[in-house]
N, C-alpha and C positions, 0 to 999 in steps of 0.2 A: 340117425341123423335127422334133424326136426328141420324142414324149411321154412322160413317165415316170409312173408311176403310185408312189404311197406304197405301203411294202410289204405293210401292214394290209390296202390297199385288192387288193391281188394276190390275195388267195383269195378276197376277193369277186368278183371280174371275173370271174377263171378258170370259178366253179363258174355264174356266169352263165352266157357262152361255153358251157358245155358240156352246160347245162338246155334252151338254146334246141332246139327241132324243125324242124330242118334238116338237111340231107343230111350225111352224112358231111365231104362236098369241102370242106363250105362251114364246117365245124370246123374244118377244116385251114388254108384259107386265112383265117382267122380267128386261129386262132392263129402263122398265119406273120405276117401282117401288127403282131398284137400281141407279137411277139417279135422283129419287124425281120429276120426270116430269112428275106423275100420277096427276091429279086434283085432289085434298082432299080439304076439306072444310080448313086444316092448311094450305093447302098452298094456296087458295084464299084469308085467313086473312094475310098473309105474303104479296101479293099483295093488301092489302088494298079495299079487299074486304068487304062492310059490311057485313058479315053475320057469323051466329052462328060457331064455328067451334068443338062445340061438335057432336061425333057421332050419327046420326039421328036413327040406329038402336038400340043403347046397353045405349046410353046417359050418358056412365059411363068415357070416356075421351073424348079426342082431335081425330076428323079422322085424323089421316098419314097413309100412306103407309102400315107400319109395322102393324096398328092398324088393317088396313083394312083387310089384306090379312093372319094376321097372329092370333092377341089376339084378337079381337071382338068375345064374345059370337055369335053373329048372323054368323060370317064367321066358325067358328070352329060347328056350327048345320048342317052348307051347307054341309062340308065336309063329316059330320058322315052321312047325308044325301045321299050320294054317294054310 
């Protein structure tokens, strides 16, 4: 599932993103995530890559971004792990 944002709303976001007090990485992977330039198995099949593009840890959808970092059973265990 691809989220899009209105374009109005994009310099809001961004200067959000970039206000928050967090680490450098955590800019980075932030804006890879909201720019879909993280590597997920959906986006090497979008590249015509062969291979599987269900989730290797939860095998219950598609890895994106969203999936990864947000709804995967396996990612939301890390958290509560924390």
């Amino acid at each position: 599932m691809l989220i899009r944002w209105h374009p109005i709303d994009c310099d809001s976001l961004w200067n959000k993103v970039w206000k928050l007090k967090v680490l450098p990485k955590v800019h980075n992977l932030l804006w890879g995530a909201l720019s879909h330039c993280l590597i997920t198995l959906s986006q090497l099949h979008i590249k015509h890559v062969p291979m599987q593009k269900t989730c290797p840890m939860c095998n219950l959808v598609d890895e994106t971004e969203f999936h990864v970092l947000v709804s995967c059973p396996f990612a939301a265990q890390c958290c509560q792990r924390r």
